[in-house]
C-alpha positions in Angstrom: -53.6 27.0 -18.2 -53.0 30.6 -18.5 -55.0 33.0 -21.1 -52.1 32.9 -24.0 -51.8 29.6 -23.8 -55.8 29.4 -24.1 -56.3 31.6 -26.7 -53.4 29.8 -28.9 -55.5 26.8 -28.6 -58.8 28.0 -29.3 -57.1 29.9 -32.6 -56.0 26.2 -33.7 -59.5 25.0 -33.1 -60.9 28.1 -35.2 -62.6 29.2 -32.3 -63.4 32.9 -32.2 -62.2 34.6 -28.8 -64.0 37.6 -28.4 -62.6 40.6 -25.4 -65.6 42.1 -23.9 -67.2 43.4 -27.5 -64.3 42.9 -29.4 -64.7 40.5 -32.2 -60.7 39.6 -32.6 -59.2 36.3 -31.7 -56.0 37.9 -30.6 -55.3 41.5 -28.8 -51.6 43.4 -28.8 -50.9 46.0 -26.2 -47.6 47.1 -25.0 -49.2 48.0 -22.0 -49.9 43.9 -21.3 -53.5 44.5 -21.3 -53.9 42.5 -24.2 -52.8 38.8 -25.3 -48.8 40.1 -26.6 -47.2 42.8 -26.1 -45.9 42.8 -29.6 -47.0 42.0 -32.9 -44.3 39.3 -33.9 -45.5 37.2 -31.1 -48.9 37.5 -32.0 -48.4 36.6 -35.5 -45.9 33.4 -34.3 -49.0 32.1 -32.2 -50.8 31.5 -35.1 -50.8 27.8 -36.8 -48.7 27.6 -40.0 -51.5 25.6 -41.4 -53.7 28.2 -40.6 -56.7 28.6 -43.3 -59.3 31.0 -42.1 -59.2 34.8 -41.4 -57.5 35.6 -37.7 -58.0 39.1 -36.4 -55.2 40.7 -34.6 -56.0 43.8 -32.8 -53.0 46.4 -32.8 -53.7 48.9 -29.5 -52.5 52.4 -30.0 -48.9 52.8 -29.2 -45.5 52.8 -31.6 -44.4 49.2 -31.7 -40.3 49.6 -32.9 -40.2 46.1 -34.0 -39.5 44.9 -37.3 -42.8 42.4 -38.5 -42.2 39.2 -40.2 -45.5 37.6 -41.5 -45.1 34.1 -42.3 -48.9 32.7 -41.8 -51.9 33.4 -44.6 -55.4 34.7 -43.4 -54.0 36.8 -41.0 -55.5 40.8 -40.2 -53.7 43.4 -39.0 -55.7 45.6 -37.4 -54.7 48.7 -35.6 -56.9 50.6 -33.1 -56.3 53.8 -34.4 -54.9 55.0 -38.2 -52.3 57.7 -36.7 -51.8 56.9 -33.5 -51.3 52.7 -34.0 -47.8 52.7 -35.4 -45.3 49.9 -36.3 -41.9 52.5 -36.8 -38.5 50.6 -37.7 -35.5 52.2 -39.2 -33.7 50.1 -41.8 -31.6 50.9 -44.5 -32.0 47.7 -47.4 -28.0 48.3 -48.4 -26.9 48.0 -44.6 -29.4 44.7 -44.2 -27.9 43.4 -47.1 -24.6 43.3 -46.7 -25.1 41.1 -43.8 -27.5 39.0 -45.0 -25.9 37.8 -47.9 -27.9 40.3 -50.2 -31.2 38.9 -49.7 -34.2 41.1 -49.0 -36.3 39.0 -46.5 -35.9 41.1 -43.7 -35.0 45.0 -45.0 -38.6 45.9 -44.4 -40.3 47.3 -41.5 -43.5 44.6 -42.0 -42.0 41.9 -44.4 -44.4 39.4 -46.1 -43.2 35.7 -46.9 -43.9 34.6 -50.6 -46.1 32.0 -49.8 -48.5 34.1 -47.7 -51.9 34.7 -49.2 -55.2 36.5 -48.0 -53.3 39.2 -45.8 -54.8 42.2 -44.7 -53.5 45.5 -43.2 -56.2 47.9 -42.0 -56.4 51.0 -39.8 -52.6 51.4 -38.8 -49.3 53.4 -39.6 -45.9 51.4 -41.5 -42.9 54.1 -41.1 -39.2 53.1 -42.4 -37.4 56.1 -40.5 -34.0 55.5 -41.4 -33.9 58.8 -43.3 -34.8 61.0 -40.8 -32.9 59.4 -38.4 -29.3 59.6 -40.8 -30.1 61.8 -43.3 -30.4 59.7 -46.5 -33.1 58.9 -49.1 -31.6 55.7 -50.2 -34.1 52.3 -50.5 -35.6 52.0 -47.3 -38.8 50.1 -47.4 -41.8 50.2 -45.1 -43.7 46.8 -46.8 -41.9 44.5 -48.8 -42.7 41.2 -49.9 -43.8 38.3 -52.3 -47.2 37.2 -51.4 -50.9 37.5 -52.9 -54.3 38.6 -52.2 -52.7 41.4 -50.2 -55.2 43.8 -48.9 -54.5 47.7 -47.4 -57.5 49.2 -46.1 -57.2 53.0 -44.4 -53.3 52.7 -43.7 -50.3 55.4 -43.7 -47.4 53.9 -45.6 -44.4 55.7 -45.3 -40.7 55.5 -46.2 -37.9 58.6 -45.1 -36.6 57.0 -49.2 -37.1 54.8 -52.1 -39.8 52.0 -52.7 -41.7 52.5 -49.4 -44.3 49.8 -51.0 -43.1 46.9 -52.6 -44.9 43.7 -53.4 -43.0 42.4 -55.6 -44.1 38.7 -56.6 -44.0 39.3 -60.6 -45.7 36.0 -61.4 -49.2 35.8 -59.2 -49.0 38.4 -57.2 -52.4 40.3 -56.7 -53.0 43.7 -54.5 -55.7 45.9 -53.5 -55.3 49.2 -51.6 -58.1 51.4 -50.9 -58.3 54.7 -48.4 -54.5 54.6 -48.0 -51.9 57.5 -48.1 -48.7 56.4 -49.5 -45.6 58.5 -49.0 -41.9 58.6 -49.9 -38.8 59.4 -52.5 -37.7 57.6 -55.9 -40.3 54.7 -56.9 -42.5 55.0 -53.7 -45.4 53.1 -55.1 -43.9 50.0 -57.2 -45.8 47.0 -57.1 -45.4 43.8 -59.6 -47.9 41.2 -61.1 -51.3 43.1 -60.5 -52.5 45.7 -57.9 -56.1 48.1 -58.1 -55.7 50.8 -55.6 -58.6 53.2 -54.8 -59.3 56.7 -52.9 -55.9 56.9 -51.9 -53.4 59.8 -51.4 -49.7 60.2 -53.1 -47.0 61.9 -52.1 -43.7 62.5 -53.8 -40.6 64.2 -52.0 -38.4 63.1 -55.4 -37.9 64.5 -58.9 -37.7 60.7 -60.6 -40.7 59.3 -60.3 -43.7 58.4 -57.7 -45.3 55.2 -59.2 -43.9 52.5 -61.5 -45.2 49.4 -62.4 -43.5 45.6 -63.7 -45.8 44.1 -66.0 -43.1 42.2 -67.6 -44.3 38.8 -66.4 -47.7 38.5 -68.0 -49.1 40.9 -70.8 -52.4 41.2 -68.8 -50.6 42.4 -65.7 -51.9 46.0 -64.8 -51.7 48.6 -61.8 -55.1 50.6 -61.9 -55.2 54.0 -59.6 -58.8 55.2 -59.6 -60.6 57.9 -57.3 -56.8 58.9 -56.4 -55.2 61.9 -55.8 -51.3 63.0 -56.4 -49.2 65.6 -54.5 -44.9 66.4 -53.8 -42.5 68.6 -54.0 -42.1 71.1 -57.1 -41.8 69.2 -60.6 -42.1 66.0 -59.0 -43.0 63.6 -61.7 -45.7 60.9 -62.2 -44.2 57.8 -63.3 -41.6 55.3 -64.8 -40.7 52.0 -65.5 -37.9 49.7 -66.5 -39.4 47.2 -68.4 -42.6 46.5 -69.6 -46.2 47.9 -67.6 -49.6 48.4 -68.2 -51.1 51.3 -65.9 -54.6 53.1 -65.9 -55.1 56.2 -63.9 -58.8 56.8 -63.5 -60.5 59.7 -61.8 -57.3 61.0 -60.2 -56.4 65.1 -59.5 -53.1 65.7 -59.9 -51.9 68.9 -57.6 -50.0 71.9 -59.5 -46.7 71.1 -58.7 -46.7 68.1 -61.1 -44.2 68.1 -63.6 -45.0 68.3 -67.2 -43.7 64.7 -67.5 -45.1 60.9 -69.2 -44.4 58.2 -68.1 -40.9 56.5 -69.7 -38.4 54.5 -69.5 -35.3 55.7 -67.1 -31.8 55.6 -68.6 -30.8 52.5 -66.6 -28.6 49.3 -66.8 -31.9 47.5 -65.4 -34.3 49.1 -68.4 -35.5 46.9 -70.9 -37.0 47.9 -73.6 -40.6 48.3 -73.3 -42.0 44.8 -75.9 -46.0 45.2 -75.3 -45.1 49.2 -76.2 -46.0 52.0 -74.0 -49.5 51.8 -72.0 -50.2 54.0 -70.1 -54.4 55.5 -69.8 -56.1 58.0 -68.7 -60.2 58.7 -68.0 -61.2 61.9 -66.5 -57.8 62.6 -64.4 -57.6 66.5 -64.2 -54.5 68.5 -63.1 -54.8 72.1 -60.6 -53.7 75.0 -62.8 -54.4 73.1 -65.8 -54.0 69.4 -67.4 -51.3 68.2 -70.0 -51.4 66.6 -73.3 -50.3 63.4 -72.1 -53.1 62.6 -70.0 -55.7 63.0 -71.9 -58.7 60.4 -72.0 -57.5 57.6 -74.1 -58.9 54.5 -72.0 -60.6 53.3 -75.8 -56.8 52.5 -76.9 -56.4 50.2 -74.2 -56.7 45.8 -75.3 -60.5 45.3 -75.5 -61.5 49.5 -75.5 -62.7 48.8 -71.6 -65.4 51.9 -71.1 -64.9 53.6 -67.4 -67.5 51.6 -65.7 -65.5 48.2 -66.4 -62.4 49.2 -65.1 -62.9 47.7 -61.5 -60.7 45.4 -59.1 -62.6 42.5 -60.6 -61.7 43.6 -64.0 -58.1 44.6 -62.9 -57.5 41.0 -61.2 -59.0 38.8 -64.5 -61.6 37.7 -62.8 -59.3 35.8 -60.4 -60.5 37.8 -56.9 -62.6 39.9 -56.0 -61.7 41.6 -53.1 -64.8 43.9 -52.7 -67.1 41.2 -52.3 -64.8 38.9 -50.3 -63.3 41.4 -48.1 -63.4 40.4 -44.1 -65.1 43.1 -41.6 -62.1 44.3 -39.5 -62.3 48.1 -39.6 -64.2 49.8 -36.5 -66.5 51.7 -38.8 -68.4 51.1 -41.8 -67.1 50.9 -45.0 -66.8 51.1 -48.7 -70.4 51.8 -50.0 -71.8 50.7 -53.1 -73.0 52.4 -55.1 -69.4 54.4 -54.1 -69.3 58.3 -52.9 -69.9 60.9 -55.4 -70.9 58.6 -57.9 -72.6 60.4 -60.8 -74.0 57.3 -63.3 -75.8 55.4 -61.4 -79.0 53.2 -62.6 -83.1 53.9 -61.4 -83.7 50.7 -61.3 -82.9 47.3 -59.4 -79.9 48.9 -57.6 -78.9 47.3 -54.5 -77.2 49.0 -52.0 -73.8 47.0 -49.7 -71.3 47.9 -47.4 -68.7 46.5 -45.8 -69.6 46.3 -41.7 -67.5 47.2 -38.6 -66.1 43.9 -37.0 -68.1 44.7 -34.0 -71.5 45.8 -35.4 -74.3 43.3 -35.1 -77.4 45.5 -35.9 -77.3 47.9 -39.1 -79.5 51.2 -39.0 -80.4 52.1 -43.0 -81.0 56.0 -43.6 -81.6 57.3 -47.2 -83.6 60.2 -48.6 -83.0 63.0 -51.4 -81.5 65.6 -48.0 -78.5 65.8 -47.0 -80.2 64.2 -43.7 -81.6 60.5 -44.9 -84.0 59.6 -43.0 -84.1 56.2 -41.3 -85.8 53.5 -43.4 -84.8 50.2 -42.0 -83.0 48.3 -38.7 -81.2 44.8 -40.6 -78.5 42.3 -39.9 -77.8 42.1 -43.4 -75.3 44.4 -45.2 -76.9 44.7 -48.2 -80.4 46.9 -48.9 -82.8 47.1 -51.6 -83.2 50.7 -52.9 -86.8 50.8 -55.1 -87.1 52.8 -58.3 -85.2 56.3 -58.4 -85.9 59.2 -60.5 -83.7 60.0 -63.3 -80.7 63.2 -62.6 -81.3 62.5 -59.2 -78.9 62.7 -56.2 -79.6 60.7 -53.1 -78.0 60.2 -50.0 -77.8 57.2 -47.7 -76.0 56.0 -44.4 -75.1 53.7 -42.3 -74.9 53.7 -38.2 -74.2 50.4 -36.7 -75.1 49.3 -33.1 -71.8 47.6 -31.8 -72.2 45.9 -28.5 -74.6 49.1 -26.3 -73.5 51.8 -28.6 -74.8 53.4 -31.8 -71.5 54.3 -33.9 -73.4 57.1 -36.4 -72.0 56.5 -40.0 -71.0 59.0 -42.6 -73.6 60.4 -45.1 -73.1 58.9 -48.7 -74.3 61.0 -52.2 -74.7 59.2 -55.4 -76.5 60.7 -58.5 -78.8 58.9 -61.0 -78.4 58.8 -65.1 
């Protein structure tokens, strides 16, 4: 029996394969070093049935295939952000002329509507059709119909229009955090719900860089918090063609950003907007100056939600939880509570979490008022209790982990008390 027919078997058994260190059932490497050389035979390995998170390890390299994910609990993991790269050129007019105008297949990494509990982490999705023939026409990078769809520290690019688009209006949940999104007309478009999080925008277009269906469910919402907006000169936040609810939170908007709401394009799709226009702002600042239009009016909002409960919890119903559920699959630490910079922060009973590298098995706790914690406590757990704080105080705190032999030295943390 050789290894890929092992490891298939052990993956239908929910067995955990581990190479060397490396806590991931399944390894790509063009190189052959791994399980597959490519990522669509990796996926295709995987039971239909499957039901439980499967790590699938991406080595660095630019894999020109196009990705079809048809399984659910499935991670795609790449070795290295920039240098792990799925690149596929694909125009979605071209596709669909010879595919009898449907979509399923005019994205570079194209998601099946029934997949659920996906997750993308540490790689690069590029649609390069527009650098490759000169045209910023729909070219997507993800596109598809699923739920619980998770992004962690990706680069999502498209050389045109709606480089991200999840598009299943009636369940159809997202959460994005430490991504860089990149593109033309519509870039950022998701349907149904989405939370994204310290991420990066940029616009090449001078239409619109997010936008938002809502349509489906009155409650539907796309929340940007912790963000930050760039483009080309005048390039303008937002639209939408039929009804949206959208909170901007925390964001910095760059200079060049034109002096433009959010509204509703002159459009044969537009439909005029029933809920009204909503559209909020808390604490979202502009370089050389803010507008009007974005000024803090998170109070008008259904049920006046103050800052504080404007989370992915909040932003999904109640229905998921990402933050709490989310798998270890990065090779570093990650996502800190309380978060980076935070300024409001209780003295008492706070706990502090993280979410672990996949590999770590030992966690090394440093916190102090220095900008050099000093080390507190060795744990398995990813959670620690901090003890009473003093008032206007900022702290700092991190995390190294002890993978395998190594100590991987985390990043220093800050958060300030009341």
């Amino acid at each position: 029996m050789n290894r890929q027919v092992l490891l298939s078997l052990l993956v239908c058994f929910g067995v955990v394969c581990a190479f060397g260190s490396e806590r991931a059932q399944i390894i790509v490497a063009k190189d052959g070093s791994g399980t597959f050389r490519t990522i669509q035979d990796a996926l295709n390995s995987i039971p239909k049935n499957n039901g439980q998170n499967i790590i699938i390890l991406i080595k660095r390299g630019t894999y020109n295939e196009k990705v079809y994910v048809e399984r659910s609990f499935v991670t795609l993991v790449g070795e290295d952000r920039d240098s792990t790269r799925i690149v596929f050129a694909e125009l979605r007019e071209n596709w669909a002329k010879t595919h009898n105008n449907s979509d399923w297949g005019s994205a570079v990494v194209n998601i099946d509507s029934t997949v659920t509990d996906l997750t993308l982490a540490n790689l690069t999705v590029y649609n390069n059709y527009g650098s490759l023939y000169n045209t910023p026409k729909h070219q997507f990078a993800i596109r598809g119909k699923g739920t619980r769809i998770i992004l962690l520290n990706c680069n999502v690019i498209a050389d045109g229009n709606d480089t991200i688009s999840l598009w299943n209006r009636d369940n159809g949940m997202y959460y994005h955090a430490n991504c860089s999104f990149e593109g033309w007309v519509d870039y950022v478009c998701p349907r149904g719900w989405c939370y994204i999080t310290d991420s990066k925008f940029y616009g090449h277009n001078l239409s619109a860089s997010i936008w938002h269906d809502g349509s489906h469910n009155k409650d539907q919402k796309f929340v940007i918090r912790y963000s930050s907006f760039d483009g080309v000169p005048n390039f303008p936040l937002g639209r939408h063609h039929s009804d949206a609810q959208i909170f901007l939170l925390d964001c910095i908007f760059s200079r060049t950003m034109a002096d433009r709401p959010f509204y509703l394009p002159v459009s044969p799709n537009a439909k005029v907007w029933k809920w009204g226009a909503r559209h909020y702002f808390y604490n979202c600042h502009r370089e050389g100056g803010d507008y009007e239009w974005f000024k803090d009016n998170l109070s008008e909002a259904e049920g006046a939600p103050s800052q504080d409960q404007v989370t992915a919890t909040w932003t999904f119903g109640g229905k998921w939880d990402p933050e709490e559920t989310m798998p270890a699959v990065l090779p570093f630490v990650f996502q800190p509570k309380p978060r980076d910079g935070s300024y409001s922060n209780p003295t008492e009973n706070m706990i502090a979490r993280w979410v672990p590298s996949r590999n770590a098995t030992v966690h090394l706790v440093y916190f102090g008022k220095s900008g050099s914690p000093e080390f507190v406590a060795s744990q398995k757990e990813n959670t620690f209790k901090i003890g009473a704080l003093e008032p206007k105080t900022t702290y700092y705190w991190r995390i190294d982990e002890i993978a395998d032999r190594d100590t991987v030295q985390g990043p220093v943390w800050h958060f300030t008390t009341r």
